[in-house]
N, C-alpha and C positions, 0 to 999 in steps of 0.2 A: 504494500500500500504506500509506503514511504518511497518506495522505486516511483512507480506513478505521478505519484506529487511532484518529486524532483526532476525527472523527466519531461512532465507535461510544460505550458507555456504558466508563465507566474500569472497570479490572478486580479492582479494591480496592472498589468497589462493589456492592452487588448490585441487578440489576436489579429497578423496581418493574413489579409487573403496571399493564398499565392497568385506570383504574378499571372496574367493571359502572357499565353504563347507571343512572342517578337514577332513584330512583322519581318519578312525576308529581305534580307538586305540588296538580294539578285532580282527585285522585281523590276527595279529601274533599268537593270540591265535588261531585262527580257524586253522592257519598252524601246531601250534605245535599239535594240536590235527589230524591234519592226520597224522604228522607224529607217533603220540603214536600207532593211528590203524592200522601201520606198524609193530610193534614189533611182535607180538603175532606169526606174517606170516615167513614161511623160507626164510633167507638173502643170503643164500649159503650151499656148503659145502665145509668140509675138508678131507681133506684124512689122516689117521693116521695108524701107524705100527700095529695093532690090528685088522682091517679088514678093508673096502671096504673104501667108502667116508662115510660119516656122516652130513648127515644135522644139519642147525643150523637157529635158529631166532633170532632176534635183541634182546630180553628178555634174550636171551643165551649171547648176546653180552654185554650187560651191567651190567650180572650179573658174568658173568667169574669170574674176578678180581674186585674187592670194588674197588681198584683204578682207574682200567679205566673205570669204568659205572660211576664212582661221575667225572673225568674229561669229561665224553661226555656229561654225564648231563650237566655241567655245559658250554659245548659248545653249545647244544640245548636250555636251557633255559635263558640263560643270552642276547639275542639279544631280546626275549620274552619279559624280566621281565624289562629291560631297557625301552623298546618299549611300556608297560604300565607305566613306570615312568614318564617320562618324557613329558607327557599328561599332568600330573599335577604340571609342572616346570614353571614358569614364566618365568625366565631368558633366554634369546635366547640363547647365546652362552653355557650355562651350557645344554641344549637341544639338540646342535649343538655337545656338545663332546660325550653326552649320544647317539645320534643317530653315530657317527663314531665308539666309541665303539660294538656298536651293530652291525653296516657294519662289524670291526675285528670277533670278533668272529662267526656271520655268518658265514663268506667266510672260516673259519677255520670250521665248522661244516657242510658245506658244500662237504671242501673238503675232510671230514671223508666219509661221507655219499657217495661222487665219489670214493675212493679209494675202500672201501667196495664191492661198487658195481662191478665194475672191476674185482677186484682178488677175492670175496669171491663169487659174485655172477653169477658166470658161465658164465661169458662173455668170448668166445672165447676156453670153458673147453670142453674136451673130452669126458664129461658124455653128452653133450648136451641138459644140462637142461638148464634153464632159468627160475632166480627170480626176479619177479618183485617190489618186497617189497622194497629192496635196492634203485633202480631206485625211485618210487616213494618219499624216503624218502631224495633224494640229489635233487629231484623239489620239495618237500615242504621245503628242506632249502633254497632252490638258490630262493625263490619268499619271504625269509624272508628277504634273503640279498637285494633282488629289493625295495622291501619295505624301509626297513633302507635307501638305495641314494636316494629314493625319499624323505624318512623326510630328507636327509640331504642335499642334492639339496633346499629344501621348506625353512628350517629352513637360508640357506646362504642366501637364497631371501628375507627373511623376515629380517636378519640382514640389507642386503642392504638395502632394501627399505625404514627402520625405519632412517638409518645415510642418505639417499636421503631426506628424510622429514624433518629430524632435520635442513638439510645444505638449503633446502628452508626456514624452519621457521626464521631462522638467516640470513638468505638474505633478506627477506620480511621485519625484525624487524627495524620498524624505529630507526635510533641512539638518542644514549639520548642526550636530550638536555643541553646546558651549562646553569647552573647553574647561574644566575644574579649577577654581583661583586656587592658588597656592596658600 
């Protein structure tokens, strides 16, 4: 009986639940890789003074200009590479910036991938085609940026709940006693 007592959780305490299962840290990966198996497909066209429209694919798209393929990289893969970091942070609130970072540049690479789609991708154009590539590659950003509020949603919970716990353990801690005069 005395096993039981000192074994079980003290009764000044309240028990913590166990955590839920972590989210996967490879999901962002798995987004960014649909989105790669968008590239290769046509994003749109354009029309230029040379003849008719011209198609184009996302591979067309980041490799145009060096500068703007290394800024879209770096809008696609920095919510990624944050999102695997920060799996392996300790520190909540250092986890909690890494995951709002990652929210920012999402919703910024998101809304590359919405505008694209819009103007480049035949929404509402006179040829009457329709690219789906575009489309797909602004839901595989917008489910990275869902991703990111929920670590960062998870991550405020977990701040909270840790200063709820602390503010019990020091409410529970009996005070020290006075010391005996001499």
């Amino acid at each position: 009986m005395a096993d039981e007592q000192a074994s079980g959780p003290e009764p000044d305490l309240p028990e913590i639940p166990r955590d839920k299962p972590r989210r996967s840290p490879y999901r962002r990966l798995v987004l960014l890789a649909l989105f790669a198996l968008t590239l290769p497909f046509e994003w749109g066209a354009r029309s230029s003074c040379e003849g008719g429209p011209k198609t184009f694919t996302g591979i067309d798209v980041l490799t145009e200009r060096p500068s703007n393929g290394i800024s879209i990289a770096v809008l696609i893969l920095t919510p990624v590479l944050l999102g695997l970091l920060q799996h392996r942070m300790r520190n909540a609130l250092a986890r909690l910036l890494m995951e709002l970072a990652s929210m920012l540049f999402a919703s910024l690479g998101t809304l590359f991938c919405f505008v694209n789609a819009i103007f480049a991708g035949g929404f509402g154009a006179s040829n009457g085609r329709f690219f789906p590539a575009p489309w797909i590659a602004t839901l595989a950003q917008l489910f990275v940026l869902i991703d990111a509020c929920q670590g960062a949603v998870q991550r405020i919970n977990d701040i909270l709940k840790e200063r709820q716990r602390r503010r019990q353990v020091a409410a529970n801690a009996e005070p020290a006693e006075p010391s005996p005069e001499p």
